[in-house]
C-alpha positions in Angstrom: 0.0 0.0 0.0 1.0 3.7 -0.9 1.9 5.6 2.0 1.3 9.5 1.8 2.0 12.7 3.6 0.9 16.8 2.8 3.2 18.7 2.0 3.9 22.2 0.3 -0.4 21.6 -0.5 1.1 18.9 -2.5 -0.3 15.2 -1.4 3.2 13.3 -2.2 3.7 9.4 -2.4 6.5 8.4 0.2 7.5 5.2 -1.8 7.8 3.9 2.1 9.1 0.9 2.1 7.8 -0.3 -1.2 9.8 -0.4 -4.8 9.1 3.3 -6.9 6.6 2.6 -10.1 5.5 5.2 -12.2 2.5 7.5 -11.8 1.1 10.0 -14.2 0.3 12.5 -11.9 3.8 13.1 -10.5 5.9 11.0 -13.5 7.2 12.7 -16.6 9.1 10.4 -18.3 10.1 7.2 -17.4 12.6 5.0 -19.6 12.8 1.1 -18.8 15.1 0.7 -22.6 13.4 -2.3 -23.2 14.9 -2.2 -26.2 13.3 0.7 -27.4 13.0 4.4 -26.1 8.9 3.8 -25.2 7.8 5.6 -22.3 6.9 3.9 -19.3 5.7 6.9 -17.4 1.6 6.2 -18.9 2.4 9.6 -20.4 3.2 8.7 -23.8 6.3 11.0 -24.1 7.7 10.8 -27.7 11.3 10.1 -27.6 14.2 9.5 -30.6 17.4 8.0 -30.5 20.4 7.9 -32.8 23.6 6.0 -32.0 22.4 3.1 -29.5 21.4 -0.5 -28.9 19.4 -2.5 -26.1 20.5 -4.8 -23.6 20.2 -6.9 -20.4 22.0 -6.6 -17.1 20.1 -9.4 -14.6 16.5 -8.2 -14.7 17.3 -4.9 -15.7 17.3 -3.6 -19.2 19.8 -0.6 -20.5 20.9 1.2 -23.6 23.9 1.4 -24.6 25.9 3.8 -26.8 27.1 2.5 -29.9 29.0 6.0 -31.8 31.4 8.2 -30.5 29.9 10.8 -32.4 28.2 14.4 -31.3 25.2 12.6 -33.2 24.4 9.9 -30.3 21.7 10.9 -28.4 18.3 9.9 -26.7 15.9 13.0 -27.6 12.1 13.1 -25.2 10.2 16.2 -26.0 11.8 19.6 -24.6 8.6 20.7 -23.4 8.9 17.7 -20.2 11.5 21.0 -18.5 8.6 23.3 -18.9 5.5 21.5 -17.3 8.3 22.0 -13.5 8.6 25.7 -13.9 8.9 27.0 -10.2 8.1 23.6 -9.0 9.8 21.2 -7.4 11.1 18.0 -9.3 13.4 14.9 -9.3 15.9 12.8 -11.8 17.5 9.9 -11.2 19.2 7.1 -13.1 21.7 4.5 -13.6 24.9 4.9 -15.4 28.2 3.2 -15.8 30.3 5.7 -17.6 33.5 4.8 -19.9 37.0 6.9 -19.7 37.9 8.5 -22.5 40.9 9.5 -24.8 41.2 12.9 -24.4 42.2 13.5 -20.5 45.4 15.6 -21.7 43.3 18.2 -24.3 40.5 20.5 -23.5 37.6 18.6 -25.3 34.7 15.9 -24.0 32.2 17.2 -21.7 29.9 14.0 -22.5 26.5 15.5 -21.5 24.4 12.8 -19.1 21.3 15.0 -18.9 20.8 17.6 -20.4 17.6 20.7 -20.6 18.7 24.2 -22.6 17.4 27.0 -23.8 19.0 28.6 -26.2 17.1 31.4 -28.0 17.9 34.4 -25.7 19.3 35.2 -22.1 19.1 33.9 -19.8 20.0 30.5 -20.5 17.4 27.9 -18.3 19.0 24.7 -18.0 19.3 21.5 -16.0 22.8 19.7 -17.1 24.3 16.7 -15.4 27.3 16.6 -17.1 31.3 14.1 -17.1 34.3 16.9 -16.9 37.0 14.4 -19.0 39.5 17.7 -18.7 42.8 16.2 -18.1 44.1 19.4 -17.0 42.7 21.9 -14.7 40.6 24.1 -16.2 39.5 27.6 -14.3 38.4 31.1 -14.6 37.8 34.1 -12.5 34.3 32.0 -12.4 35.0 28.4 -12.2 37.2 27.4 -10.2 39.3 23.8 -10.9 36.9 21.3 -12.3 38.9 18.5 -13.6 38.0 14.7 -13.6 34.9 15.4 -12.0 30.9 15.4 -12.2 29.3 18.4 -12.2 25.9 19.3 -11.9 24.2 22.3 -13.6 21.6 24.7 -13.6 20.6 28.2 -14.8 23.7 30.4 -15.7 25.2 33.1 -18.1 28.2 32.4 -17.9 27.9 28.7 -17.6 29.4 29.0 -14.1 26.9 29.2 -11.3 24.9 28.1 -9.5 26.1 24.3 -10.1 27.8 22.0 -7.6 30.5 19.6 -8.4 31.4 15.8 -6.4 33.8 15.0 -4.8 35.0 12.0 -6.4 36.9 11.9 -9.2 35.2 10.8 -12.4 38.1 8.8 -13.1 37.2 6.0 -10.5 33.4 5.9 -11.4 34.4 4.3 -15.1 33.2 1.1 -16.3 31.1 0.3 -13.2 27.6 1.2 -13.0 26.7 4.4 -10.0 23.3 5.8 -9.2 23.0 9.5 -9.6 20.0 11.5 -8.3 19.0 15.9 -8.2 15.5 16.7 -6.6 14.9 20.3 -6.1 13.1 20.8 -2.5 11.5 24.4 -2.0 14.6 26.1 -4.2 17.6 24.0 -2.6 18.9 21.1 -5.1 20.0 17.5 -3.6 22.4 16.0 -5.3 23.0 12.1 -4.5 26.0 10.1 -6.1 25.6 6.3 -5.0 23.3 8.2 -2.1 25.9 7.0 1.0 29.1 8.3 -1.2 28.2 11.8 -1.7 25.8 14.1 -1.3 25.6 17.9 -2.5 23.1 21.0 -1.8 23.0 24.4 -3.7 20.3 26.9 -4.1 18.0 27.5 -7.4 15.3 29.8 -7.6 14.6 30.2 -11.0 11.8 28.5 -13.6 12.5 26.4 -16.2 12.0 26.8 -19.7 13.4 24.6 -22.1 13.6 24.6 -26.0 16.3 21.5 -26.1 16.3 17.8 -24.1 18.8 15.2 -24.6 20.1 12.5 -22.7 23.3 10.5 -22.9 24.5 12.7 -25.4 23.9 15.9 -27.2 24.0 16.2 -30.6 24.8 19.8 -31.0 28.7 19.8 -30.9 31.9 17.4 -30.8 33.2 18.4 -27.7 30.3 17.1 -25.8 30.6 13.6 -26.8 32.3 10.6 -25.8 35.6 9.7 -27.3 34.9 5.6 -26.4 31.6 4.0 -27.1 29.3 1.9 -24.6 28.7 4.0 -21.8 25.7 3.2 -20.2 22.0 4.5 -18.6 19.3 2.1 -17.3 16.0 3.1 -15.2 15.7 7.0 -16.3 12.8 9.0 -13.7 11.9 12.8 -14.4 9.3 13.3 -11.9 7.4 16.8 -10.8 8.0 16.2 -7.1 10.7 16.0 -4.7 12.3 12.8 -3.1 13.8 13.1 0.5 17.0 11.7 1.1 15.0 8.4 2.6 13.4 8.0 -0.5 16.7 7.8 -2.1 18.0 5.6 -0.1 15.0 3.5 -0.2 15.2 3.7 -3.5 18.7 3.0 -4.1 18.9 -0.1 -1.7 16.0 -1.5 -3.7 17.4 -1.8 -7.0 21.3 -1.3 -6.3 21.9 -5.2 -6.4 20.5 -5.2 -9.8 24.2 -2.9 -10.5 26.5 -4.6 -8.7 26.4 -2.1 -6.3 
């Protein structure tokens, strides 16, 4: 049985001690990649591909990428960023990332998740995104970000505000992690493995979105992967929060399917 509590005048499913399924009052998109890109949120949420195949890890299904190309990409509809607005919302996923060739050039920020806008300032985004930079890279702005993964939202100047873990994106590679960001009354969560690492930041601002890719974007080179089959199983975009219990809960359920 659901268990529910009221909050924000929202009535909110707990997910207590029960596994998370889909529902199309709070779901957006949900992708199972059972070897296709179908929906599985009831919503019906038209999404294209280019540059990946199907498989099977245990009970778990996930898609893999076959091109190292800027031209690999899962595409849903860009609207999905616009139905959160002020509101508050949640993605998490599976992923088991691969290295890369470039860690000594300035190239490959391989884009997980990705929401833009791009017709005028500001630009309203939500980007999960693999720094491969081999070398420090820095600005007045940005400070160090190298071999790390960095999470993004709304910015000019593609600096702030945006957090960045901890643990080097070099010892995440070819094993599979859990990666959550909820948004809880304007503060972001963001959950790597949930018990690794966790990160906060504030973020006040709507969304708006004219772009939506995941895995990939197929806009330029240098946000692609230099090696193929990197990895994404069991994709959630919901239009509510999750506590950190509901991560956990989550993430305890369905880790062993990962090796985790």
């Amino acid at each position: 049985m659901n268990v529910y509590i009221w909050t924000s005048g929202v009535l909110k499913n707990a997910y207590i001690g029960e596994r998370w399924s889909p529902d199309t009052s709070r779901t957006l998109l949900y992708l199972k990649f059972e070897n296709n890109t179908n929906d599985s949120s009831w919503n019906n949420v038209s999404v294209s591909s280019a540059g990946v195949w199907y498989w099977t890890i245990w009970n778990k299904k996930y898609v893999e990428m076959t091109w190292t190309s800027s031209t690999t990409y899962i595409k849903p509809n860009q609207t999905l960023e616009n139905q959160i607005g002020a509101w508050d919302f949640t993605v998490s996923f599976f992923i088991r990332p691969v290295s890369t060739n470039s860690w000594s050039t300035n190239g490959n920020w391989p884009l997980v998740f990705w929401f833009w806008y791009g017709k005028s300032q500001p630009y309203e985004w939500l980007q999960i995104q693999f720094n491969y930079y081999g070398i420090s890279y820095s600005s007045p702005s940005i400070p160090a970000i190298s071999n790390k993964v960095i999470i993004r939202t709304w910015s000019l100047n593609y600096s702030k505000p945006y957090t960045v873990f901890d643990t080097n994106f070099s010892s995440l590679v070819w094993s599979w992690h859990h990666i959550v960001v909820t948004r809880i009354n304007w503060v972001v969560y963001c959950y790597l493995d949930w018990w690794v690492e966790k990160k906060t930041f504030n973020y006040n601002w709507s969304f708006n979105c004219d772009s939506f890719y995941i895995l990939n974007r197929n806009d330029y080179t240098w946000q692609a992967w230099s090696s193929p089959w990197a990895r994404m199983s069991e994709v959630i975009f919901e239009k509510v929060w999750w506590t950190e219990a509901e991560v956990s809960n989550y993430f305890d359920l369905i880790k062993s399917n990962y090796w985790l």
